[in-house]
N, CA, C and O of each residue as an XYZ file, in Angstrom:
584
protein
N     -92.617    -18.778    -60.705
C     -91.819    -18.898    -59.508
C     -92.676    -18.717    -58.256
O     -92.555    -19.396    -57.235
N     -93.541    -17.744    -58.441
C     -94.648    -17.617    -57.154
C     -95.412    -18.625    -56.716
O     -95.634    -18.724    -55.509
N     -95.830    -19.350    -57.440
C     -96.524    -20.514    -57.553
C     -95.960    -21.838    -57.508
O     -96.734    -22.778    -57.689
N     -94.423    -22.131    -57.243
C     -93.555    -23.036    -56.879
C     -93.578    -22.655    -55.162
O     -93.638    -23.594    -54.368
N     -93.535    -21.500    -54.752
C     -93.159    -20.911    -53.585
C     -94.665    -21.087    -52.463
O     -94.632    -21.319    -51.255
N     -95.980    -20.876    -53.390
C     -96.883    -20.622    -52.745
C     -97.016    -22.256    -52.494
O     -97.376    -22.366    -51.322
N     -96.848    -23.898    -53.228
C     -96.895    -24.743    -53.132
C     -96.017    -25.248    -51.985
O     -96.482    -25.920    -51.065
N     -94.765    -24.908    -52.072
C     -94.001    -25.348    -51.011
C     -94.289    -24.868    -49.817
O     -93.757    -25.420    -48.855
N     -94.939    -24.052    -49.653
C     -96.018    -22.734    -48.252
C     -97.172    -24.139    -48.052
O     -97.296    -24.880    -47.077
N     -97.687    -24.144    -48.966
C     -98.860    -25.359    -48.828
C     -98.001    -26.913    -48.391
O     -98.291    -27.595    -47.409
N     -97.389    -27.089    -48.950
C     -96.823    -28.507    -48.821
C     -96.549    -28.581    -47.252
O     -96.980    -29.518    -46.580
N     -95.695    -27.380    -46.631
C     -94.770    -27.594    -45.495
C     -96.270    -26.920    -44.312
O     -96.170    -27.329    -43.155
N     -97.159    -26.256    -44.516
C     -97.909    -25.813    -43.559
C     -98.797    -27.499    -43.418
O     -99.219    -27.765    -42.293
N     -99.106    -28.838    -44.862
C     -99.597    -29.611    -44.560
C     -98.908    -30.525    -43.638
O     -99.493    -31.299    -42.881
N     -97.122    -30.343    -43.784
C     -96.258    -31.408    -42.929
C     -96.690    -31.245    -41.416
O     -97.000    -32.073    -40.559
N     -96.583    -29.711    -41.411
C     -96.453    -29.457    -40.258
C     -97.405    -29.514    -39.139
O     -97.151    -29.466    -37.935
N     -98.875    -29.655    -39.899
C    -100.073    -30.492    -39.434
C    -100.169    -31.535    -39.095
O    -100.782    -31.787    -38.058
N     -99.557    -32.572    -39.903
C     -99.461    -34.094    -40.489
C     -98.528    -34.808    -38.956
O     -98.751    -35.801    -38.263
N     -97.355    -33.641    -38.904
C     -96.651    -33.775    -37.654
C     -96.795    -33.560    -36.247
O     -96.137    -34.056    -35.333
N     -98.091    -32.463    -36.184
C     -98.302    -31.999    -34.509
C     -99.979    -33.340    -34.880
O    -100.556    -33.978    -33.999
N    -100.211    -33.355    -35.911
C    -101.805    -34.371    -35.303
C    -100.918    -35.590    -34.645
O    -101.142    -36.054    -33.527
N     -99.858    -36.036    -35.542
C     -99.449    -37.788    -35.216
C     -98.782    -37.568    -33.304
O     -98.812    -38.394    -32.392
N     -98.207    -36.029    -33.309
C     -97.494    -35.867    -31.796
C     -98.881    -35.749    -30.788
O     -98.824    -35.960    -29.576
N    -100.177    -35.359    -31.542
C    -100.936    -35.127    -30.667
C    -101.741    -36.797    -30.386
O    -102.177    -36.957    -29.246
N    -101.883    -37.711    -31.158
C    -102.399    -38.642    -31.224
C    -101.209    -39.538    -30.033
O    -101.266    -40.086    -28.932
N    -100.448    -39.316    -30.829
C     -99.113    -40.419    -29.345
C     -99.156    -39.616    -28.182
O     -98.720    -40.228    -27.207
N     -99.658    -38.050    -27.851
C     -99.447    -37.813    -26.681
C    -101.245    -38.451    -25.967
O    -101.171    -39.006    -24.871
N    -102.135    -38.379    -26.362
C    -103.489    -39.105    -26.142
C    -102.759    -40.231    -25.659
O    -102.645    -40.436    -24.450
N    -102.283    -40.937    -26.481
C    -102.464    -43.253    -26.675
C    -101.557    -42.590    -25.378
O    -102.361    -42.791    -24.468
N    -100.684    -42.097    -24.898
C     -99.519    -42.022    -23.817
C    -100.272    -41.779    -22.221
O    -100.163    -42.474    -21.211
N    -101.133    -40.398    -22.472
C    -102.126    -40.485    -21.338
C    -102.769    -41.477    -21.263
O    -102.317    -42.270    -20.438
N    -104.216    -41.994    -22.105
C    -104.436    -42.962    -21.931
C    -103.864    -44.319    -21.080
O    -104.604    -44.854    -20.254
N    -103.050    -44.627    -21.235
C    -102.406    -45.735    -20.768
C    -101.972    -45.625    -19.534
O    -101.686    -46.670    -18.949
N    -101.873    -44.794    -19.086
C    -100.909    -44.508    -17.911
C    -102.067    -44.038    -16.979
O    -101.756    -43.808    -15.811
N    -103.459    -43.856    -17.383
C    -104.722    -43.750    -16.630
C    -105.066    -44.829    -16.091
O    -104.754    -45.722    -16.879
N    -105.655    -45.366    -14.957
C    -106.372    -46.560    -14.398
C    -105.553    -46.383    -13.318
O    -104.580    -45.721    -12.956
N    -106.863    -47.834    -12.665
C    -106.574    -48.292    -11.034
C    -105.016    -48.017    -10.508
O    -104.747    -47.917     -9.311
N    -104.133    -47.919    -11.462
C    -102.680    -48.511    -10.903
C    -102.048    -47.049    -12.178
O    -101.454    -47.225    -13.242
N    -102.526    -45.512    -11.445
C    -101.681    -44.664    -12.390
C    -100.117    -45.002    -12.482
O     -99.298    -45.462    -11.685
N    -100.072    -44.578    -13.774
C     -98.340    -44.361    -14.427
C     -98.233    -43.406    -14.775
O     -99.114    -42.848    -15.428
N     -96.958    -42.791    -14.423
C     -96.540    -41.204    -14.756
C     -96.278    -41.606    -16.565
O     -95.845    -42.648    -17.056
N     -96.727    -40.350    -17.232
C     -96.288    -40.462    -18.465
C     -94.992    -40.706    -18.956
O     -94.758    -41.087    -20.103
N     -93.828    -40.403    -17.754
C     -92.394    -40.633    -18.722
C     -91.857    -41.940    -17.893
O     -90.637    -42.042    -17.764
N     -92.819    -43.081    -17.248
C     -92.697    -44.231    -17.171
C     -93.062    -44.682    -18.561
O     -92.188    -45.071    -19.335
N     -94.595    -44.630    -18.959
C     -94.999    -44.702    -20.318
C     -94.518    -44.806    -21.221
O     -94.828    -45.741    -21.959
N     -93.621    -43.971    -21.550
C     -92.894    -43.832    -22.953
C     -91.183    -44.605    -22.514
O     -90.411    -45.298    -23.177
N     -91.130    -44.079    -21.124
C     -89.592    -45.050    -21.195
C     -89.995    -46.948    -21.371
O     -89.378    -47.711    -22.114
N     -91.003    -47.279    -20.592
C     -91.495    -48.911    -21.133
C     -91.555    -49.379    -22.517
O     -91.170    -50.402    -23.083
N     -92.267    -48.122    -22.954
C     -92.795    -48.511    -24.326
C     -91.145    -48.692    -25.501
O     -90.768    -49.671    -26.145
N     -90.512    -47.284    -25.359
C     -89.098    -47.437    -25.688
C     -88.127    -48.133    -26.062
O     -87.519    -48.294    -27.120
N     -88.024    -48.841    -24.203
C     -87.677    -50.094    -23.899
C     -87.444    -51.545    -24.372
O     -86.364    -52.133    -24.432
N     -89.169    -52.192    -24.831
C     -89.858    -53.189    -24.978
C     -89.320    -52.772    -26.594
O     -88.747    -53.729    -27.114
N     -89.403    -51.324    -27.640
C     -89.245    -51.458    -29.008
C     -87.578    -51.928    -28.849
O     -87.068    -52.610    -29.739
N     -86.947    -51.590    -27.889
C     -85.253    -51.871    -28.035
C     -84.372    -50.552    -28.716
O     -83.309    -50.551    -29.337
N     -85.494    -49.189    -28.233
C     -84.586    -48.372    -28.493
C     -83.635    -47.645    -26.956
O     -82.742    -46.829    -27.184
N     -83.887    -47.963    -25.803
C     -83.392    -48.048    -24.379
C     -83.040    -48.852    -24.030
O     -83.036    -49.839    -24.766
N     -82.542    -48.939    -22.748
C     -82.332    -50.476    -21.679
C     -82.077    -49.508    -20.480
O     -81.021    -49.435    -19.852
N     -83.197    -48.786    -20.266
C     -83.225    -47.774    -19.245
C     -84.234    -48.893    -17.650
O     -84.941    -49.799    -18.091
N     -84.216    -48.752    -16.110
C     -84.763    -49.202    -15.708
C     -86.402    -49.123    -15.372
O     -87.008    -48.107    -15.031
N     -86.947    -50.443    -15.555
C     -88.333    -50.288    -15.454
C     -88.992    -50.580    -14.223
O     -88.181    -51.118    -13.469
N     -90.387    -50.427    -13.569
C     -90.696    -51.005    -12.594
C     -91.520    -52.469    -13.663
O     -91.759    -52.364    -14.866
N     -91.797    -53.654    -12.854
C     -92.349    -54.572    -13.216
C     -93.359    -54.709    -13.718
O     -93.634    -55.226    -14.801
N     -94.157    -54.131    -12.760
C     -95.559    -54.114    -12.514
C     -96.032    -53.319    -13.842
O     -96.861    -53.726    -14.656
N     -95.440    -52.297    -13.876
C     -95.687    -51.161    -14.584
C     -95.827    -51.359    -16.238
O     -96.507    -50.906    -17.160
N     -94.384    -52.653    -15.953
C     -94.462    -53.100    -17.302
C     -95.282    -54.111    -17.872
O     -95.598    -54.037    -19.060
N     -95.646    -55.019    -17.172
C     -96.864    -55.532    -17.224
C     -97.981    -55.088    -17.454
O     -98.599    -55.835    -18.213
N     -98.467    -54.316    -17.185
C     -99.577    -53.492    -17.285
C     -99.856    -52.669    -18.382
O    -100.843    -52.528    -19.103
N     -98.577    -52.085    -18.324
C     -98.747    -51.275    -20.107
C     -98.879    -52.244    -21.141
O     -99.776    -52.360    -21.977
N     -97.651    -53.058    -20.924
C     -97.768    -53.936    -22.094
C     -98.815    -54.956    -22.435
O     -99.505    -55.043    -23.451
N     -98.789    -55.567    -21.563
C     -99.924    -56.860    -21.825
C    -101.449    -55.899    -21.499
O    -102.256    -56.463    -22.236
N    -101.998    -55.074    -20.977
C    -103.291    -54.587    -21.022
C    -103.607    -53.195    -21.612
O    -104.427    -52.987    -22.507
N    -103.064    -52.537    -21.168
C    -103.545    -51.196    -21.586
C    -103.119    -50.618    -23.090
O    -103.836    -50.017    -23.890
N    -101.733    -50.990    -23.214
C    -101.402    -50.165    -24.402
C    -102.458    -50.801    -25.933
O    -103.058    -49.983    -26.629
N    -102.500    -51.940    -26.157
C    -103.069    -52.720    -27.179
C    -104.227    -51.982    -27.360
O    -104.433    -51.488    -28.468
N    -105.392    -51.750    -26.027
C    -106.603    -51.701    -26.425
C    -106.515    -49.788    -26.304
O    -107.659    -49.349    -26.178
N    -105.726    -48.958    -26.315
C    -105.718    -47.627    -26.360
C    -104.732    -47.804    -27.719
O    -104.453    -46.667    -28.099
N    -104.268    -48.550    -28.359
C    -103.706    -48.616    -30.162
C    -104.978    -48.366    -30.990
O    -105.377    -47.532    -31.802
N    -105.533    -49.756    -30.257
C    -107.075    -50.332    -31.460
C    -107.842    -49.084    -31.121
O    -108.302    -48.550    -32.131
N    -108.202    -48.262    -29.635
C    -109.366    -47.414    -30.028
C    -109.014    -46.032    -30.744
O    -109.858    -45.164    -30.969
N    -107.377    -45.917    -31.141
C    -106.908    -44.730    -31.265
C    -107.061    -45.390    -33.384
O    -107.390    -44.612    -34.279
N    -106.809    -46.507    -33.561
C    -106.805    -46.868    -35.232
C    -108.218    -46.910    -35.013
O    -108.531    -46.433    -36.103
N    -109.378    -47.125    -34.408
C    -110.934    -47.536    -34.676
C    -111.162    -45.668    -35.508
O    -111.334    -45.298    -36.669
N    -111.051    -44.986    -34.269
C    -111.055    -43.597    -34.143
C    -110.743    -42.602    -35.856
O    -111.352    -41.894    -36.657
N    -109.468    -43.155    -35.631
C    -109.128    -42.662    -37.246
C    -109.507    -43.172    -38.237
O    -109.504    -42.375    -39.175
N    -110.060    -44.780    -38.650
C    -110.691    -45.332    -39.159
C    -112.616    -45.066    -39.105
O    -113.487    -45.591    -39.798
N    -112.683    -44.449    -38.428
C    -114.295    -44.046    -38.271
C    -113.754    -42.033    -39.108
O    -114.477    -41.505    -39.953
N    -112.928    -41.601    -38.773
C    -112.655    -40.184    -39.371
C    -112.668    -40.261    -40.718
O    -113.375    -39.566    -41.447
N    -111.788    -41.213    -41.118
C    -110.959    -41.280    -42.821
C    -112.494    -41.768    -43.287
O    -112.845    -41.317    -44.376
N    -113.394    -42.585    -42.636
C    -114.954    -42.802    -43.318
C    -115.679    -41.819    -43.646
O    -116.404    -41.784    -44.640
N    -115.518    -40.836    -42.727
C    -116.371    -40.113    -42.749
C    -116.331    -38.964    -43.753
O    -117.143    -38.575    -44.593
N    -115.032    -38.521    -43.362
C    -114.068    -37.994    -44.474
C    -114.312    -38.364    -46.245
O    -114.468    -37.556    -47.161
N    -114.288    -39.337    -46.280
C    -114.699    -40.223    -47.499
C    -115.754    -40.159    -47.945
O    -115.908    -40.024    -49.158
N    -116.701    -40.231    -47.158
C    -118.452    -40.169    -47.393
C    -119.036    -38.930    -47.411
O    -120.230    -39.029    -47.693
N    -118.494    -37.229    -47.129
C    -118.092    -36.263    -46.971
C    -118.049    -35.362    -48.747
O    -118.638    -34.449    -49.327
N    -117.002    -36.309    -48.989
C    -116.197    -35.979    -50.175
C    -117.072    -36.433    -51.028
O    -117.862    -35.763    -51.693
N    -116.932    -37.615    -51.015
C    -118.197    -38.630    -52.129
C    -119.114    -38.077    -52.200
O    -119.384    -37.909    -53.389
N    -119.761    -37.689    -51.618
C    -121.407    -36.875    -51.810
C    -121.071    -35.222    -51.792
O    -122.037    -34.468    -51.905
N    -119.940    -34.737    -51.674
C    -120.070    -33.480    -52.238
C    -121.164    -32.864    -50.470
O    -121.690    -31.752    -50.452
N    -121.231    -33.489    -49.686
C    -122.362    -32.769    -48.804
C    -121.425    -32.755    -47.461
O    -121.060    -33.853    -47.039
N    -120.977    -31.455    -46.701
C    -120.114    -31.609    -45.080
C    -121.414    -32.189    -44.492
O    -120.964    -32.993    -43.675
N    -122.280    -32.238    -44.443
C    -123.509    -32.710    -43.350
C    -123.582    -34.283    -43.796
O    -124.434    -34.893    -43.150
N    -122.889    -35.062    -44.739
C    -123.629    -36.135    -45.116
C    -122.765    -37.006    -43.846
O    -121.656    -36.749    -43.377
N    -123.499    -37.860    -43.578
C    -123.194    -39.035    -42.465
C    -124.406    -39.966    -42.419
O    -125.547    -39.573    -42.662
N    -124.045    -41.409    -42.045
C    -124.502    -42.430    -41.987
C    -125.840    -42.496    -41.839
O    -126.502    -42.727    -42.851
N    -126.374    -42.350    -40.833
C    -127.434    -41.859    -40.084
C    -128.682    -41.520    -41.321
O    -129.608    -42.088    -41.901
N    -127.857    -39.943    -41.249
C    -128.361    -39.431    -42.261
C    -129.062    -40.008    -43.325
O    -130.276    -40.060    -43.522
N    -128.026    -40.478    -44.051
C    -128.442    -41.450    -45.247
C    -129.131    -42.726    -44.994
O    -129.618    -43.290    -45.974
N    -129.224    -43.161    -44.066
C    -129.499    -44.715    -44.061
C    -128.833    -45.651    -44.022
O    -129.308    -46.730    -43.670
N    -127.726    -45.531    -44.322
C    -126.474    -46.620    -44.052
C    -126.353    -47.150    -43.363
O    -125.603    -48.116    -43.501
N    -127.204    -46.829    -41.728
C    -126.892    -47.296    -40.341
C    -127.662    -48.756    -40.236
O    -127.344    -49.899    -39.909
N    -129.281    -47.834    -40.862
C    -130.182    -48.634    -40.756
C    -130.211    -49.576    -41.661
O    -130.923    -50.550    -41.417
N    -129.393    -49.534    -43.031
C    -128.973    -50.749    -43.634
C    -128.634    -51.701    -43.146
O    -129.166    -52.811    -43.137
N    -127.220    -51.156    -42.456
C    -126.556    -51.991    -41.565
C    -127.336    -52.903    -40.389
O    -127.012    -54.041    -40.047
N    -128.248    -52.249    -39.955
C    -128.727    -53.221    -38.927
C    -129.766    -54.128    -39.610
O    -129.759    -55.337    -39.377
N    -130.470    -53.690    -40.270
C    -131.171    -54.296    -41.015
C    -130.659    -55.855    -41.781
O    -131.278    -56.907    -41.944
N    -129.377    -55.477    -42.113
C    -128.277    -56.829    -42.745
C    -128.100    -57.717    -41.492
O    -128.540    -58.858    -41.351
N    -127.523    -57.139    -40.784
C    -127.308    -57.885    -39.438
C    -128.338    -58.373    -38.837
O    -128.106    -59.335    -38.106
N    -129.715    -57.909    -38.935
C    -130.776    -58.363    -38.130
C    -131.235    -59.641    -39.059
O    -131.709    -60.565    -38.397
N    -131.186    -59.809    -40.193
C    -131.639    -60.924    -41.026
C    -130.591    -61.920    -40.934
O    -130.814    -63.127    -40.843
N    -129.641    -61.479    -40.955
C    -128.147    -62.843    -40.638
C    -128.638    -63.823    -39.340
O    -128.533    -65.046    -39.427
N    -129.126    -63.235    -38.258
C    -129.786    -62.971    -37.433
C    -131.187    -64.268    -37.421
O    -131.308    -65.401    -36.954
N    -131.935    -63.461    -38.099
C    -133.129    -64.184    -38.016
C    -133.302    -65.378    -39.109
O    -133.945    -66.419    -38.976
N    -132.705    -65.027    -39.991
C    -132.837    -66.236    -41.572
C    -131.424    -67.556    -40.642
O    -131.634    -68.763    -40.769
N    -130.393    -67.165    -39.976
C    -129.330    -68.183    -39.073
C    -128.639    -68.242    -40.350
O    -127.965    -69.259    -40.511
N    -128.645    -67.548    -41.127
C    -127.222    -67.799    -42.093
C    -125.692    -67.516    -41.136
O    -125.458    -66.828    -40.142
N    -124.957    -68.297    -41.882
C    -123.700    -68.461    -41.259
C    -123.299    -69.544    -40.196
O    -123.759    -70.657    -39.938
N    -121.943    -68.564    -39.509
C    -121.737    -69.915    -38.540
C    -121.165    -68.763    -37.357
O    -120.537    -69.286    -36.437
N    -121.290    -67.552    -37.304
C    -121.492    -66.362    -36.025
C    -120.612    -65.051    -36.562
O    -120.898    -64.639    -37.686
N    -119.791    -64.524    -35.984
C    -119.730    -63.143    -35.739
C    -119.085    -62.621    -37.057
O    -118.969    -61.468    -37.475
N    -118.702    -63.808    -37.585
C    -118.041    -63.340    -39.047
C    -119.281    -63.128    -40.439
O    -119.241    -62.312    -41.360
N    -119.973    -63.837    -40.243
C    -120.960    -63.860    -40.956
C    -122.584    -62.867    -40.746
O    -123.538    -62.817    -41.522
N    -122.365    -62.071    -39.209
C    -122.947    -61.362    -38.834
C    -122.662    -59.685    -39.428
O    -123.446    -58.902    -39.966
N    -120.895    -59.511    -38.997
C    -120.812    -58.345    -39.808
C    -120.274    -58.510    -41.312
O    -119.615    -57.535    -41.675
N    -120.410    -59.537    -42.273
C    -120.701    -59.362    -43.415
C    -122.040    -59.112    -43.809
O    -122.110    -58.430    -44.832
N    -123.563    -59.590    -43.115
C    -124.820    -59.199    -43.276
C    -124.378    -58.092    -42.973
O    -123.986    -57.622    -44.041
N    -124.146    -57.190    -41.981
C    -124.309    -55.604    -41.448
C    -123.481    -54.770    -42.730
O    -123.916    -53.630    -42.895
N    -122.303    -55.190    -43.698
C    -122.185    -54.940    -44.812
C    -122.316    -54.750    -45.707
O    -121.865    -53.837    -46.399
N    -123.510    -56.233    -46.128
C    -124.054    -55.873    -47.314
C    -125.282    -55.078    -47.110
O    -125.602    -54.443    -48.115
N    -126.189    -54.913    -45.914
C    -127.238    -54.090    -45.883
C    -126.911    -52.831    -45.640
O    -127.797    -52.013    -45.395
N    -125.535    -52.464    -45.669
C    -125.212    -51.059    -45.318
C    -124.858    -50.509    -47.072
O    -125.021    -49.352    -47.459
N    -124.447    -51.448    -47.772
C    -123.295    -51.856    -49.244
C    -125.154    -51.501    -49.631
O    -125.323    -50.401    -50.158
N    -126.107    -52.122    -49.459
C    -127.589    -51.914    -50.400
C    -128.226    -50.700    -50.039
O    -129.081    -50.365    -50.859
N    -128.051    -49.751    -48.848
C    -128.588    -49.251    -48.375
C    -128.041    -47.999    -49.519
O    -128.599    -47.503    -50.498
N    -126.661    -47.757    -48.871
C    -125.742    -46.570    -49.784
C    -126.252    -46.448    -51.314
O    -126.320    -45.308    -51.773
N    -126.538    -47.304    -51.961
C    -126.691    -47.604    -53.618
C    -128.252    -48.131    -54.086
O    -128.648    -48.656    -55.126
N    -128.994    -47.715    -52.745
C    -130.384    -48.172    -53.246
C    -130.873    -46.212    -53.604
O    -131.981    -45.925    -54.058
C-alpha cells in the first residue's frame, strides 16, 4: 500500500511539473510576441490569439492582430519547438551514453556534421538545402558510430 501511495506522490509531483513547465513555456511564446517595434500588452496577446482559435469574439485592435498573427507568433512557436527539440536531444544523448557532460561538441558530432555538409558542398551533390542538411546528417550519423 505504501508503495501505491509513494507512486501516486511521484506521478502527481511529475504532473505538476509537466503543468507549470507547459504554463511557463506559453507564458515565454506570450511575452515574446508582444515584444518589438510596435509593443503589445500581454492580455491583448492572449485575447488575439483566443480569438483567431474561436474560443472568444472579444474586441481586437487591427494592427495588433496583424502583427501577432501573420509575424510574430509563428516564428516565437518554431523557436520555442527548435528549443525543446534541441533539449529532448540532448536529453537523449545524455541518457544514451550514460554521461550528464556528454554533448555534441564533445563527442564530435558537430564536427561530423560540418564535415557532411562541407563535402555536399564541395563534391555539388544534390540540388541545395535539402541535400545539404542530409550531408550534415550523415556526417554527424558517421561521426556518433565511428
Amino acid at each position: 500500500m505504501s508503495t501505491l501511495i509513494s507512486t501516486a506522490r511521484q506521478q502527481g509531483g511529475f504532473l505538476f511539473l509537466l503543468l507549470a513547465s507547459l504554463l511557463a513555456i506559453a507564458f515565454a511564446v506570450g511575452i515574446s510576441v508582444g515584444v518589438g517595434d510596435l509593443p503589445i500588452p500581454l492580455s491583448s496577446v492572449w485575447t488575439i490569439i483566443f480569438n483567431r482559435l474561436g474560443w472568444t469574439a472579444l474586441e481586437i485592435n487591427g494592427i495588433h492582430d496583424a502583427v501577432i498573427w501573420d509575424y510574430r507568433l509563428s516564428r516565437a512557436l518554431v523557436a520555442a519547438f527548435c528549443g525543446a527539440g534541441l533539449a529532448l536531444c540532448g536529453a537523449i544523448l545524455q541518457s544514451l551514453l550514460r554521461n550528464p557532460l556528454a554533448e555534441p561538441y564533445v563527442l564530435g558530432i558537430s564536427a561530423g556534421a560540418s564535415t557532411g555538409a562541407v563535402a555536399v558542398v564541395i563534391l555539388g551533390i544534390g540540388a541545395g538545402a535539402l541535400s545539404l542538411s542530409f550531408g550534415a546528417f550523415l556526417g554527424a550519423f558517421a561521426a556518433f558510430f565511428s
